[in-house]
N, C-alpha and C positions, 0 to 999 in steps of 0.2 A: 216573770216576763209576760208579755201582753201580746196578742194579735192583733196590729193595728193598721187601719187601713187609712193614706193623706190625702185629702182632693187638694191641689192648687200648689205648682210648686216654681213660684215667683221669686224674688225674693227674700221673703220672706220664709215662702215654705219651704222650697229648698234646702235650705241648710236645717232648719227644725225636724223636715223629716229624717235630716241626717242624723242629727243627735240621736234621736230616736232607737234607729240601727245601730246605732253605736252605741247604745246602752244593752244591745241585743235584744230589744223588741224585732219580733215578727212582721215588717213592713211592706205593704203594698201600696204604689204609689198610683194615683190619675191624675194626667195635666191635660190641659183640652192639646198640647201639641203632644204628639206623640215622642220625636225626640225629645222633647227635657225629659218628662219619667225614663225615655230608654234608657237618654243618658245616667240618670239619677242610680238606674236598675244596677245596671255596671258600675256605676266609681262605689255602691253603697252594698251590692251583693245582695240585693232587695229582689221585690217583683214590681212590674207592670201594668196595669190594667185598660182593658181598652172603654171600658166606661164609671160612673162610679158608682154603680150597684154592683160590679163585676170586683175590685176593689173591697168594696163592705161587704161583700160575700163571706160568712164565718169568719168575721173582724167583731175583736170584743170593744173594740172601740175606733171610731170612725171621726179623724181631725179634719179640718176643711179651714182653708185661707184663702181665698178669691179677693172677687173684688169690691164688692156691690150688692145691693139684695139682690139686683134679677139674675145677677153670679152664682149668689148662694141659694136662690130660689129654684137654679136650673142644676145645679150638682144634688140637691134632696130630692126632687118629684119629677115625677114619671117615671116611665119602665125601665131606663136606665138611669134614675136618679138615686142616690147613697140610699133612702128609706126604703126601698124595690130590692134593695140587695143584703139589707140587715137584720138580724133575726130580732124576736121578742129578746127584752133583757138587755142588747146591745144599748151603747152609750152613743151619740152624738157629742162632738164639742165644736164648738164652732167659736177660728180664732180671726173671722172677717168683724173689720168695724162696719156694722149696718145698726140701721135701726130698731129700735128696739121693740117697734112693731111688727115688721117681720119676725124676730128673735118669739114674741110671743103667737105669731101667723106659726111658723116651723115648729116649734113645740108642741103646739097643740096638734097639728098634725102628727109630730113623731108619738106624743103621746096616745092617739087613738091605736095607734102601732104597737104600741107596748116595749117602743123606742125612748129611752132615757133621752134628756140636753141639757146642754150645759154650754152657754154663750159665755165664750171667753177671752173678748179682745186681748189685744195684747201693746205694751209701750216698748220703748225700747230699740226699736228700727233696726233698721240691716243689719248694724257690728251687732246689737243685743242679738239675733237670731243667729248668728253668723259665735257668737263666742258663747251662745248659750245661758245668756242671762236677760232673758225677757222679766219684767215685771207684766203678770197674767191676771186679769180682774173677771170675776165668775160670778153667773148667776144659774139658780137653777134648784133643782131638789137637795138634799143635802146629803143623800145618800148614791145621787149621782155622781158629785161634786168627788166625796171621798172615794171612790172608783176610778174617777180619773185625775185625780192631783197626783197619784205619785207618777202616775204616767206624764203629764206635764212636766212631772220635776225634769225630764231630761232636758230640758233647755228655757228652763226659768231657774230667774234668781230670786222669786217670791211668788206666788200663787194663792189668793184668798178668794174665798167667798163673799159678796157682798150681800147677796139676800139672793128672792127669789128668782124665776125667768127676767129676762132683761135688766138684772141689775148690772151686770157686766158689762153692758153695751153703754146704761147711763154712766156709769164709773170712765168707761174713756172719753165718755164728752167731756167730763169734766176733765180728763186729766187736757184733753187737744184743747178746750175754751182757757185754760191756765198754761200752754205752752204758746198758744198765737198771741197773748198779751206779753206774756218774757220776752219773746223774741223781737217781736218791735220795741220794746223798751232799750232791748240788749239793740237793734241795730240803731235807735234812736243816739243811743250813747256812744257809738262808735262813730256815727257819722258826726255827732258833734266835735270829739276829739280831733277826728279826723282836720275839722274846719277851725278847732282852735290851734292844731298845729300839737296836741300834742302823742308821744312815741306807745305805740299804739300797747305794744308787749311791755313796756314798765309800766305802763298805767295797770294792765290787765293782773300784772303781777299784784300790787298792791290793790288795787279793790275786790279783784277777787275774792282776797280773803278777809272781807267783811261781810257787812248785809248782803250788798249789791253783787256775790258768788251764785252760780247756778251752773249747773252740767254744761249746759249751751255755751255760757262765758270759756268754761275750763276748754271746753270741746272743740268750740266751732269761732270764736275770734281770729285764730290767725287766718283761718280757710274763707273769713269774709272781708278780711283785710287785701287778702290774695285778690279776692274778687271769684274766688273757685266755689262752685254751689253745686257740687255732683255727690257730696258725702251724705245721704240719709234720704228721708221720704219726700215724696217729690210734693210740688205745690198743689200739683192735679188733685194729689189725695186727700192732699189736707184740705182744698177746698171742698170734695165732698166731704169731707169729715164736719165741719167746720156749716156747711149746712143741714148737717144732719141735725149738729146742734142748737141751730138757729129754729129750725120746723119744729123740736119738741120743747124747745124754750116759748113758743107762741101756744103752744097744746097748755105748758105746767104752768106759763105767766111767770117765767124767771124774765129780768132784765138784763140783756146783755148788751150794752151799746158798744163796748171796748170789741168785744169777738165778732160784730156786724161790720164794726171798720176796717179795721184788718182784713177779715171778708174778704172785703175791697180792694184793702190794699195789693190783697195774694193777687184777685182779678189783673189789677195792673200789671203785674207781674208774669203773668199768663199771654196780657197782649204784647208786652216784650219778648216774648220766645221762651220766658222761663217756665214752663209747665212740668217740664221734667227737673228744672231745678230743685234743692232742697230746699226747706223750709226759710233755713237760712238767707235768703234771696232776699228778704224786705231791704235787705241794706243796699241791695244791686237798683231797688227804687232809688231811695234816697238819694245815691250815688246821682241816678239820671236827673231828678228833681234838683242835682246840686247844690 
């Protein structure tokens, strides 16, 4: 068992830090509100912390899930920033989607420290953190990496290394630039149905189980048929995410035009009031589009 300390408990981290405790890791948690870690303290029989150097204090390994790079930029640096409070040797892992410029801005940092990292978004959304089966994409040293994957294991359902610093962060672009195209596709085909009259659950039942099957299909048809979009990650995030991957698509010269319109589409979606909706929302366009 592990001394581990969590910055960011959303969520996401919330319940991840829980797993955690519940495998009987050593957990100290920091949320920038004080009540959620209180609460977290009490329902997990954890501790507290009132900053996140205070927190990484003699933690062998130090998780963090915010929001943003200048999220994850202000939980690492400065006097009360997770690297001010970690010792040499200590690991970083970082399970925010940011860029993978920062990912190698914070490394290099944590390495002049003699701080391990290890960027390691994660897929899977709320029930995956919530039932403990994230699929986790890592980058990083390889001897960091194996330090902290069995400690990941508390609440993923696979956990690999993809290569060096920032491979992890390129691995969830890809995985978010191949979920923003299913998903319009999946609400493309539902709104069609819809207008050609035909029943929405026998069709679902039979194509699912061909080509045209995906998580999303199995998952989230009938919750877009309802017209209900509060099950998983809200559109806000996916738009950052979604631009993160358009900015390093203009750096590497990949073309994306299918993940630039959706973009868009999310945007729309945004000016409708869905910002906090889930992903699933593109069909709440269509719907208004008629």
């Amino acid at each position: 068992m592990a001394k581990v300390a969590f910055l960011g408990l959303g969520v996401m981290g919330y319940p991840m830090a829980g797993h955690l405790a519940a495998k009987g890791h050593e957990v100290t948690v920091y949320n920038r509100t004080d009540a959620k870690s209180d609460a977290w303290a009490k329902e997990h029989k954890g501790r507290a912390a009132p900053t996140p150097a205070a927190a990484a204090k003699g933690a062998e390994l130090v998780m963090a899930c915010v929001g943003n790079d200048d999220d994850l930029r202000a939980v690492c640096l400065g006097k009360d920033g997770a690297f001010a409070g970690m010792e040499k040797g200590a690991i970083f892992v970082d399970h925010t989607t940011v860029s993978a410029a920062v990912t190698r801005e914070l490394a290099a940092v944590a390495g002049e420290a003699g701080i391990g990292y290890v960027d390691a978004p994660v897929s899977g959304g709320q029930a995956g953190a919530e039932n403990g089966v994230l699929s986790v994409m890592c980058g990083g040293d390889a001897g960091d990496y194996s330090q902290a994957e069995p400690v990941i294991a508390a609440y993923s359902r696979i956990c690999r290394r993809l290569g060096d610093t920032g491979a992890g962060q390129l691995a969830k672009m890809v995985n978010q630039i191949c979920i923003a195209g299913l998903v319009q596709g999946l609400s493309e085909g539902l709104h069609f149905a819809e207008k050609a009259g035909l029943d929405i659950e026998e069709l679902v039942e039979v194509i699912s189980q061909g080509a045209a099957g995906s998580w999303q299909m199995a998952n989230r048809h009938k919750t877009m048929a309802e017209g209900k979009f509060d099950y998983g990650f809200a559109v806000d995030w996916m738009r950052k995410d979604l631009g993160i991957c358009l900015s390093t698509a203009e750096e590497n010269g990949a073309s994306l035009p299918v993940t630039a319109l959706v973009d868009q589409f999310y945007k729309d979606v945004q000016k409708m009031g869905g910002g906090r909706w889930d992903t699933s929302s593109l069909f709440a366009r269509l719907r208004k589009l008629g």
